[in-house]
C-alpha positions in Angstrom: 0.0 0.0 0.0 1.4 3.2 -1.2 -0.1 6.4 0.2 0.4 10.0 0.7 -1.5 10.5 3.5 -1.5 9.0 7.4 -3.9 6.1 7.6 -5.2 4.5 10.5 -7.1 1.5 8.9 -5.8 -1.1 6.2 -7.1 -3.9 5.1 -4.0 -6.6 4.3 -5.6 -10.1 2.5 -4.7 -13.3 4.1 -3.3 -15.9 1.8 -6.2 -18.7 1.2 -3.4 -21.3 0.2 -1.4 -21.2 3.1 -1.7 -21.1 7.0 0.7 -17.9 7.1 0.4 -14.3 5.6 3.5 -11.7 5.8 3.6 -8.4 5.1 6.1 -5.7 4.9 5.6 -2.3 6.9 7.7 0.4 5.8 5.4 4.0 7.4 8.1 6.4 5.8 10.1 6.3 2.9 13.5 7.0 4.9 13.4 4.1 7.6 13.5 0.5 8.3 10.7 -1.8 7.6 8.8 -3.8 10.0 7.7 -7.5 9.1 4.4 -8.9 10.6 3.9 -12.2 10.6 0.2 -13.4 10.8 -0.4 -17.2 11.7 -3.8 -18.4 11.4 -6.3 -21.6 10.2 -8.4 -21.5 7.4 -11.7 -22.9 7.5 -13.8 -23.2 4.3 -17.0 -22.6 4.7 -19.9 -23.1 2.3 -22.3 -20.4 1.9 -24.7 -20.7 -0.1 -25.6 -22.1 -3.8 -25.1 -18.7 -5.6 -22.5 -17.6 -3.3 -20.1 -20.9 -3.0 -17.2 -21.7 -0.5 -15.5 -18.9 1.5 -12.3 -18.8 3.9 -12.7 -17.7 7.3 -9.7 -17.6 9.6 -8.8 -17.8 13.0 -5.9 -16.2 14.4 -3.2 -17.4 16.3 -0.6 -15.7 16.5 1.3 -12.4 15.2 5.0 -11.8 15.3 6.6 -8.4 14.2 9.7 -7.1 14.0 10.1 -3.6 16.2 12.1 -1.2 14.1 8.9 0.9 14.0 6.0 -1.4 15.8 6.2 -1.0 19.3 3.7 -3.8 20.1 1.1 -5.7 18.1 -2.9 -6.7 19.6 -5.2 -9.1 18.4 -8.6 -7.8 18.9 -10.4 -10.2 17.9 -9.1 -13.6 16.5 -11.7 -14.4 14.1 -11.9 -13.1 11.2 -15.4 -13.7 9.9 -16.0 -10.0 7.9 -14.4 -7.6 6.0 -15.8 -4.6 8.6 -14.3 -6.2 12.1 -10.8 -4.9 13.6 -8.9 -8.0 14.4 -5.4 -6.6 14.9 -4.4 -3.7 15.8 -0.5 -2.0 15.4 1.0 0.7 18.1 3.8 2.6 16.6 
């Protein structure tokens, strides 16, 4: 994600392949990156007939790095919606 402007909310995709996501933090263009780690289990899910098979996750654990991240929450460990707050980053 590339922005201009401060955010305070991102939404990062978890990898449906894979029990694992990481992603690479970098808040300014002059400093170290952080890397989160975000461990979790998948559990397909069907829906519905016109709707199919979806992925929800369950978090366990999330490791970062602390060049910038000065601790790391889970909020809430499942992730069931694309409108919940699950983890949350303190810089």
């Amino acid at each position: 994600l590339y922005r201009q402007q401060s955010a305070s909310l991102v939404y990062l995709p978890f990898n449906q392949n894979a029990d694992s996501s990481i992603f690479y933090l970098q808040p300014d263009s002059a400093g170290a990156s952080d890397t989160l780690r975000i461990r979790y289990q998948r559990q397909l899910t069907f829906l519905s007939a016109g709707c199919g098979f979806v992925t929800f996750f369950n978090i366990d654990t999330v490791i970062a790095t602390h060049h910038h991240i000065d601790s790391v929450a889970i909020r809430n460990k499942k992730v069931i919606n694309l409108n919940g707050e699950n983890i949350q980053l303190y810089y």
